[in-house]
FIFIVO-441826 format. One record per residue (C-alpha): z, x, y; residue in one letter. Coordinates in steps of 0.25 Angstrom, whole numbers, plus 5000, padded with zeros to 4 digits. Each point is the difference from the previous one (the first is absolute). Layout:
// residues N
Z | X | Y | code
Z | X | Y | A
...
END
This chain:
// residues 444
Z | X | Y | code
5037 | 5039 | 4954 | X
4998 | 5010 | 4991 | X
5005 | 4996 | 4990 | X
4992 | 4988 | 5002 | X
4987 | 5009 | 5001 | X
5003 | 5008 | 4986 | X
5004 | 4986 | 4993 | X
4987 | 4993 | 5006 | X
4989 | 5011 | 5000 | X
4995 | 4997 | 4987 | X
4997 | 4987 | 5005 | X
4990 | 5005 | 5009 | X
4986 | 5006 | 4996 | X
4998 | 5014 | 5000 | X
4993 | 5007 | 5011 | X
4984 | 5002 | 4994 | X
4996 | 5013 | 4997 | X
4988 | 4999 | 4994 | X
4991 | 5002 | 5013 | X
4994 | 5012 | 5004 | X
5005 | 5006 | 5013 | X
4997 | 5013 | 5009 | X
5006 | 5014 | 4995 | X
5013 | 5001 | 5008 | X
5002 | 5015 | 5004 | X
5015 | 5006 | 4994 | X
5011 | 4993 | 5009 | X
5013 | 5007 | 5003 | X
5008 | 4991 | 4990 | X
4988 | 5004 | 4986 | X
5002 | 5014 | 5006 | X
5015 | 5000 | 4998 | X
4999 | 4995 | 4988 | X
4990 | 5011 | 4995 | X
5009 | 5011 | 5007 | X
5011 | 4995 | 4993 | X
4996 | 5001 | 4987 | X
4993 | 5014 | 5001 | X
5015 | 5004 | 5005 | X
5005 | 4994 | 4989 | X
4992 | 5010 | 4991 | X
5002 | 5012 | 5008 | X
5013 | 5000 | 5005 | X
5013 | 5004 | 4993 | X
5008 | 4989 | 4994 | X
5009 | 4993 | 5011 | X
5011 | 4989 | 5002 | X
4992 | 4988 | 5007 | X
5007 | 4987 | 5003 | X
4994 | 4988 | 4992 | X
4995 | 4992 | 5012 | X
4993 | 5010 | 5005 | X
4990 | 5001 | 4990 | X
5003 | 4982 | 4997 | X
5010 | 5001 | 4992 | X
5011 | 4991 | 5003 | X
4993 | 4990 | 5007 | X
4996 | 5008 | 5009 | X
4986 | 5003 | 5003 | X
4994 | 5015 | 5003 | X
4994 | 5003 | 5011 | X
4986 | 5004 | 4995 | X
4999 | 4985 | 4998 | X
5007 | 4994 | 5013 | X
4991 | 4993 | 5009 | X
5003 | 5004 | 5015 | X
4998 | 4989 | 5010 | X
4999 | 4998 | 5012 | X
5000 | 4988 | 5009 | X
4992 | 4995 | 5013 | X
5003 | 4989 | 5010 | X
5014 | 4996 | 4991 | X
5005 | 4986 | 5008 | X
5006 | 4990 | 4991 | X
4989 | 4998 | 4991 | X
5000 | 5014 | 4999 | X
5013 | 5001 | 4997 | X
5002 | 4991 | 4989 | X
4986 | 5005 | 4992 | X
5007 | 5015 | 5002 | X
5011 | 4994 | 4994 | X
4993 | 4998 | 4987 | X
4995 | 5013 | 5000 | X
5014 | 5006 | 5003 | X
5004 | 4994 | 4985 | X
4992 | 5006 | 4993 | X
5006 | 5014 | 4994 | X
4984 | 5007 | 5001 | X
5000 | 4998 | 5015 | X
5006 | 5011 | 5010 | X
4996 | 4994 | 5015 | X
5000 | 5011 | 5009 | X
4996 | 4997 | 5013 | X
4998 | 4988 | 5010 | X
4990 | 4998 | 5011 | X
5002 | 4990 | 5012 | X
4996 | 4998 | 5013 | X
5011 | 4994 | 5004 | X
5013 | 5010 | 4998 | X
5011 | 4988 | 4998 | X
4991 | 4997 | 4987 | X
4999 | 5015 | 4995 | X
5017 | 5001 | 5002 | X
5002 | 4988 | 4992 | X
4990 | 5003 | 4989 | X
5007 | 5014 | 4999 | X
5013 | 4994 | 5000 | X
4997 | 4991 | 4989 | X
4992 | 5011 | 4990 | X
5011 | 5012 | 5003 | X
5010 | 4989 | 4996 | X
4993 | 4999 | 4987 | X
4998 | 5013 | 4996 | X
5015 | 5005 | 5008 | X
4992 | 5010 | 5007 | X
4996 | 5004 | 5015 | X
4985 | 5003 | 4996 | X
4992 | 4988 | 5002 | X
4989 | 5005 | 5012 | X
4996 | 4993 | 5012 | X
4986 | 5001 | 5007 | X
4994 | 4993 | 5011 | X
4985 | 5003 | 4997 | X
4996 | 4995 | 4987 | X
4989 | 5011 | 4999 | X
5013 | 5010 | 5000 | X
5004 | 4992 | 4986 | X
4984 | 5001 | 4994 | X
5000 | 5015 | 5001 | X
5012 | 5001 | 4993 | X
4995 | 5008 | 4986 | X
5014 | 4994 | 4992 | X
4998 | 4986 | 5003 | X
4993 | 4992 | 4988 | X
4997 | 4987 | 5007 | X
5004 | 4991 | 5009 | X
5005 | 4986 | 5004 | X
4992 | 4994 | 5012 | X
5009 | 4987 | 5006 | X
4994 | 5003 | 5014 | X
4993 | 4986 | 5007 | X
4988 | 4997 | 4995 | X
4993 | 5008 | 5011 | X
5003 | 5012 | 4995 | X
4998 | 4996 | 4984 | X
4987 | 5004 | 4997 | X
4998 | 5014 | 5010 | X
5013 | 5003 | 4994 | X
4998 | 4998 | 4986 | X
4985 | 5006 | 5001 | X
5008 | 5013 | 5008 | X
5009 | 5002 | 4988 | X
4989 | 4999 | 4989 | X
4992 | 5012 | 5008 | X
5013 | 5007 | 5001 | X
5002 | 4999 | 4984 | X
5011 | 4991 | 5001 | X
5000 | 4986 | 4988 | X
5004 | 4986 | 5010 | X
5008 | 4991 | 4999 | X
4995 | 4989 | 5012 | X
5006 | 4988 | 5005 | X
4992 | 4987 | 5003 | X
4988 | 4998 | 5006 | X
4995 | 5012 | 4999 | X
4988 | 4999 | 5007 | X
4997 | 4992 | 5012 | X
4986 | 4997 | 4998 | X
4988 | 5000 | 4990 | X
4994 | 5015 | 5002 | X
5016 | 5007 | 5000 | X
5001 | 4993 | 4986 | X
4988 | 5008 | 4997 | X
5003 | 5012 | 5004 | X
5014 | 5000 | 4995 | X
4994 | 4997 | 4985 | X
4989 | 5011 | 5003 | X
5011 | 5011 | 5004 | X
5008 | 4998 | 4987 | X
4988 | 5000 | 4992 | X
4997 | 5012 | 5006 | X
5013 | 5008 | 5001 | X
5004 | 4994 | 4985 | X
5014 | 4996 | 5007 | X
5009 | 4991 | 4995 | X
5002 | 4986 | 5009 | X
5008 | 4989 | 4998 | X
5001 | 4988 | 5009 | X
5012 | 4994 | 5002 | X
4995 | 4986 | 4996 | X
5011 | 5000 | 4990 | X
4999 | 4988 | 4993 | X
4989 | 5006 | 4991 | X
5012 | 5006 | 4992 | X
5008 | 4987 | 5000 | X
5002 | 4991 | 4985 | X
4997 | 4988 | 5006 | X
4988 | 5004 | 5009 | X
4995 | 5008 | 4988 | X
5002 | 4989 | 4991 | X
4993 | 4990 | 5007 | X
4988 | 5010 | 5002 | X
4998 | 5003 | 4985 | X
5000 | 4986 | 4999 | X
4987 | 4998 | 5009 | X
4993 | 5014 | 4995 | X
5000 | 4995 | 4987 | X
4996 | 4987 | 4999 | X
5013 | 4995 | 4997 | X
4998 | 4988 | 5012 | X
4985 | 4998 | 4993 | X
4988 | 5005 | 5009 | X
5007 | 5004 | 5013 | X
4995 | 4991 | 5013 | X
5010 | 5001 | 5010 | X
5009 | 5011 | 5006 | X
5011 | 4996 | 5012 | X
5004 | 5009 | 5010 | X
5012 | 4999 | 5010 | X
4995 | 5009 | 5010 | X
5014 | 4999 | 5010 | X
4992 | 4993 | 5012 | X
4985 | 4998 | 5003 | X
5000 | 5002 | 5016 | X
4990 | 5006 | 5008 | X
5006 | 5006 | 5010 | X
4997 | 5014 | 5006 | X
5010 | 5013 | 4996 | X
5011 | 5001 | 5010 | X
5002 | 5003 | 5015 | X
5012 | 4996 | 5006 | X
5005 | 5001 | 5015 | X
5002 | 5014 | 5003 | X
5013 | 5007 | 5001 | X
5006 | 5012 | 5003 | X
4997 | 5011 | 4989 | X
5011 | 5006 | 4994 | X
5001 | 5016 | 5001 | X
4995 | 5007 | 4988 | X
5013 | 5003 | 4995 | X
5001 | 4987 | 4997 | X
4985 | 4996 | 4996 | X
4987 | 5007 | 5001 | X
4992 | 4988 | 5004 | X
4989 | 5009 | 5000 | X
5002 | 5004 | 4985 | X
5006 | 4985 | 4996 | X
4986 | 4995 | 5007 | X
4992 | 5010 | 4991 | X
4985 | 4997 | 4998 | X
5001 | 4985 | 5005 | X
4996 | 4995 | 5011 | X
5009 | 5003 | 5012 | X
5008 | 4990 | 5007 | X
5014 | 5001 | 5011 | X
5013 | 5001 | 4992 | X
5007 | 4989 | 4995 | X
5014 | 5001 | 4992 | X
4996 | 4986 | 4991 | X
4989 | 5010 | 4995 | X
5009 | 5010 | 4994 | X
5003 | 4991 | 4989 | X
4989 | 5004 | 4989 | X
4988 | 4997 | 5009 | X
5000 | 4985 | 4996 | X
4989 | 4999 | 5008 | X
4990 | 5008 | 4992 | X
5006 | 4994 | 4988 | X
4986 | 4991 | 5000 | X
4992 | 5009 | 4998 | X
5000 | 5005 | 5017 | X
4986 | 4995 | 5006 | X
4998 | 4987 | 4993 | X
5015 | 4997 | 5002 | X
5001 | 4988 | 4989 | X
5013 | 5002 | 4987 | X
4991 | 5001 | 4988 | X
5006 | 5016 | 5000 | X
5013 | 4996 | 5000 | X
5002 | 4992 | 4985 | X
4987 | 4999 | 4998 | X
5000 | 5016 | 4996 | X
5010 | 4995 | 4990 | X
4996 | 4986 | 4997 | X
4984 | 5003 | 5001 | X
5002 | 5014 | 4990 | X
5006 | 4992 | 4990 | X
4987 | 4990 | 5002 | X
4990 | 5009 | 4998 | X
5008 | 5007 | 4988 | X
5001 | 4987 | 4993 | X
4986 | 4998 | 5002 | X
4995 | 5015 | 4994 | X
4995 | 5002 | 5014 | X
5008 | 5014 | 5003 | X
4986 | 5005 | 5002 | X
4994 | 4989 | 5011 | X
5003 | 4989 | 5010 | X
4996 | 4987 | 5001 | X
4985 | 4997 | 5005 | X
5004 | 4990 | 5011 | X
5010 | 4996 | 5009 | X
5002 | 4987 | 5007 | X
5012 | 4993 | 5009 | X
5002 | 4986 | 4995 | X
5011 | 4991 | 5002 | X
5009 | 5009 | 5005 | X
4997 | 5009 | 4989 | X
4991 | 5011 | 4996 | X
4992 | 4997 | 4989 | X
4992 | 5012 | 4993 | X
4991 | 5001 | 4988 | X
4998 | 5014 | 4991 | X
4985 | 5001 | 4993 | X
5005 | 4995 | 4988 | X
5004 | 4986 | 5005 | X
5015 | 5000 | 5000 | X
5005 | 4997 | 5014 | X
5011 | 5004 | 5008 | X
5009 | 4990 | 5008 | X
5008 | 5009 | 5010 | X
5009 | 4989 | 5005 | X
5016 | 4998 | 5007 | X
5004 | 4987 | 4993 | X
5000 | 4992 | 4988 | X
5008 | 5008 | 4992 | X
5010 | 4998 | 4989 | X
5014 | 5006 | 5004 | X
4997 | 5015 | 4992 | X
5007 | 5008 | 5013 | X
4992 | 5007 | 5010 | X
4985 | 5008 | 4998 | X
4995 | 4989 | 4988 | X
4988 | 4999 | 4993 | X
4993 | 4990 | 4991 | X
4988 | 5002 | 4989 | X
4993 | 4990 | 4995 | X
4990 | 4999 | 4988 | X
4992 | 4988 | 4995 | X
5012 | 4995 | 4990 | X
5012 | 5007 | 5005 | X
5007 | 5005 | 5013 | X
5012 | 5009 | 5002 | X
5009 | 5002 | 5012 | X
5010 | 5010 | 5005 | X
5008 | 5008 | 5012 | X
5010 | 5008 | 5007 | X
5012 | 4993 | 4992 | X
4994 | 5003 | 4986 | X
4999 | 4986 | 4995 | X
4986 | 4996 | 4992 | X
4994 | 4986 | 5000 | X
4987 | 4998 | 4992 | X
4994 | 4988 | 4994 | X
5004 | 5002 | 4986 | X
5014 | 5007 | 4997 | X
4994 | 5007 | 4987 | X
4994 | 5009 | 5011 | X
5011 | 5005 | 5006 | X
5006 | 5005 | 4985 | X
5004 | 5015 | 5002 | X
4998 | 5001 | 5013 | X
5013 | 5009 | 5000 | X
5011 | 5003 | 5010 | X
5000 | 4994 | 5013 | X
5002 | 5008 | 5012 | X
5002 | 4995 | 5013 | X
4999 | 5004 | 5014 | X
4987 | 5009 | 4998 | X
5007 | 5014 | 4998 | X
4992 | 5012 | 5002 | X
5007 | 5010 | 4989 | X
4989 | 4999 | 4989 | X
4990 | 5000 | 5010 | X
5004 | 5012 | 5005 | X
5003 | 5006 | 4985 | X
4986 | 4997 | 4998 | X
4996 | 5009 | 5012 | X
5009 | 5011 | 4995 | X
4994 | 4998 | 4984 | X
4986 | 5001 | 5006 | X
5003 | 5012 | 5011 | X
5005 | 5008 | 4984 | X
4989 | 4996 | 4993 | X
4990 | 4998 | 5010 | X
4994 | 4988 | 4995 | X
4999 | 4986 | 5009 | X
5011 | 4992 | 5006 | X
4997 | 4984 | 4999 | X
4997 | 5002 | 5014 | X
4992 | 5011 | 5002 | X
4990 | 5001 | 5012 | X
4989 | 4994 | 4993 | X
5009 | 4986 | 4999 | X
5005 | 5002 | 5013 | X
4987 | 5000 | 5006 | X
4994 | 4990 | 4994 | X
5012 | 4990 | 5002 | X
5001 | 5004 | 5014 | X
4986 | 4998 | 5002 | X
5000 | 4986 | 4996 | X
5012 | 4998 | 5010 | X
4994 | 5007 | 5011 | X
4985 | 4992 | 4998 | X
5007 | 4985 | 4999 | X
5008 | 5006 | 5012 | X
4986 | 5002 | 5006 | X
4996 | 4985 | 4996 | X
5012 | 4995 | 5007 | X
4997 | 5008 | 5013 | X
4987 | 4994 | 5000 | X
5003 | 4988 | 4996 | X
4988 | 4997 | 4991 | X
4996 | 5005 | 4986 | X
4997 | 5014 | 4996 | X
4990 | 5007 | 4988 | X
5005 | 5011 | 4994 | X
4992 | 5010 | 4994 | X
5009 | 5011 | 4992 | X
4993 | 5008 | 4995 | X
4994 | 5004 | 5015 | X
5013 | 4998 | 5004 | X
4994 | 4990 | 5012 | X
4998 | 4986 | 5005 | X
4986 | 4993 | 4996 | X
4991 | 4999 | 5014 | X
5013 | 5001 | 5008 | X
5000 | 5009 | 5010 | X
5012 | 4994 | 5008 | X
5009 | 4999 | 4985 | X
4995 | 5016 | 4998 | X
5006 | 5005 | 5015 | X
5013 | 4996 | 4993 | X
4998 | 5009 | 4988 | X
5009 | 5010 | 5010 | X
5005 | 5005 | 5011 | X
5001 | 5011 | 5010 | X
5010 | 5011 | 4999 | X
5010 | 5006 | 5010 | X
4996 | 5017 | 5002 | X
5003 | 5008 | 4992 | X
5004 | 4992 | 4987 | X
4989 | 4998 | 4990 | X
4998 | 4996 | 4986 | X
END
């Protein structure tokens, strides 16, 4: 796979540095590196071993990343995976409520780098206050992604944080406003944004490739409405197995159940609106507002229809957030269409479009929605300090489109959106469900 990554990298745009971002006090890695150097002038001549200071193919260790991880299950596992190939990364510790987890992850990174030295904490506020960790990867459930990622960015750490980050409309705000405010680096893990076919398709919409852009489709994974999970209760496990307590974290307390160990599925809706849009909609709906130039705002309205959620943005193009109709592209497609040309892809790579002269130099196909150049993104960006494809600006917008069709669907009736207030139009019940209250003593 990493060959795949070097091979395919030019394929893929390079991370935007032309914003303006917060002054970042001198980190441990840019303080090695200055020490280094002054050594370097000082010191008497010495023997040093080429991969120390990168040569070799080795990297130095003024310009390693040190990671750490939080919540690692299987999703978490496979995205540490990635990082793991990638010479630039050292991973140094693992934090787990649930020991079994934290033995298997160290297993796993000590057999990488034949070493004994990955850590193992319990409390993930142990990990944050580590001054020799860089940044961290987040793959908790989604309860826990926001006041974790939002934890880290105070702490001074750059995220990478699995999807849904938010569970509702004001988390999504505040997550956005802490990194705006700490200058952190975040990337979701809404990986398609550094995929060739996505990325293709989504050129094609931005730049009027299609004609003027009328319709975005979405599959957002399911369109329930049910509320977020509590199951018959059952005895709880001693902490040495889980820390219910700790695994529960600032969600709503419910009784122990052992189906609710698997990556809180249940709050995978967005937790008190229940419904699926969080699931592939923070994918399929990402890529939506991408094509649409719309990284910056959500759609204005939101109405179930048909057994689909239909929205519309201020400048007219809707959204159709639908399951089926789809052309056989794999799993999380979308479709764009414009008033002379449309274009389709998914999971398994493969392009559809209305002409085939569109799809010329679309470039390697890649299937199976690898994370690897998302990920190298993240680690270009946390160097450079410029802004990931999928920063906490995106994320909060996408996410907020998600969580205000999720509200729709709750209510089952149509919703005004006003973005730049951030609330419903003369809707006091749709505005209840901008947020939710939070277990003591976790804040964002």
């Amino acid at each position: 796979m990493k060959n795949m990554t070097d091979k395919l990298r030019n394929h893929l745009h390079e991370p935007k540095t032309d914003l303006v971002h917060a002054t970042v006090p001198l980190d441990r890695r840019r303080f090695l590196k200055t020490a280094i150097q002054a050594g370097a002038i000082l010191a008497a001549p010495q023997v040093v071993r080429g991969a120390v200071v990168g040569r070799d193919g080795g990297v130095a260790p003024s310009e390693r990343i040190v990671l750490g991880g939080i919540g690692i299950g299987s999703r978490g596992r496979y995205v540490l995976s990635c990082f793991l190939h990638e010479p630039d990364v050292q991973f140094v510790a693992v934090c787990d409520v649930r020991p079994a987890r934290r033995e298997s992850v160290k297993k796993m990174v000590d057999g990488q780098y034949n070493n004994l030295d990955c850590g193992m904490i319990h409390d993930m506020r142990e990990l944050l206050a580590r001054t020799d960790v860089d940044a961290v990867l987040i793959a908790t459930g989604p309860n826990w992604h926001a006041t974790a990622a939002t934890m880290a960015a105070k702490a001074g750490k750059d995220v990478y944080c699995e999807k849904p980050c938010t569970k509702n409309i004001a988390q999504s705000l505040l997550l956005r406003d802490v990194f705006r405010r700490t200058g952190r680096v975040f990337q979701a893990g809404t990986q398609r944004r550094s995929l060739p076919n996505f990325m293709f398709a989504v050129d094609l919409a931005r730049f009027g490739k299609l004609g003027k852009l009328q319709t975005v489709h979405a599959h957002p994974g399911g369109l329930g409405t049910s509320m977020s999970g509590w199951l018959p209760a059952e005895p709880e496990p001693a902490k040495d197995v889980v820390d219910w307590n700790l695994y529960l974290g600032p969600t709503a307390w419910r009784p122990f159940n052992k189906r609710l160990l698997d990556g809180f599925n249940f709050e995978k809706g967005g937790g008190m609106t229940g419904g699926g849009c969080l699931e592939w909609g923070s994918h399929c709906v990402d890529l939506c507002q991408w094509a649409n130039n719309a990284d910056d705002t959500a759609p204005v309205e939101y109405e179930p229809k048909d057994g689909q959620l239909h929205a519309r943005y201020a400048n007219g193009v809707k959204l159709i957030m639908r399951n089926e109709g789809w052309l056989k592209m794999g799993s999380c497609p979308v479709r764009f269409e414009g008033d002379t040309d449309w274009v389709e892809t998914g999971d398994n790579a493969d392009m559809a479009a209305s002409s085939d002269a569109l799809l010329v130099g679309r470039g390697a196909k890649i299937a199976g929605y690898p994370a690897d150049f998302h990920v190298r993104n993240f680690l270009d960006c946390v160097k450079t300090r410029g802004q990931t494809r999928a920063n906490a600006d995106v994320a909060c917008q996408a996410h907020i489109a998600c969580h205000a069709a999720n509200i729709a669907l709750f209510l089952g009736r149509k919703v005004h959106y006003e973005p730049k207030k951030n609330e419903f139009i003369g809707d006091e019940e749709a505005n209840r469900l901008r947020s939710e209250a939070m277990r003591e003593p976790w804040r964002i």
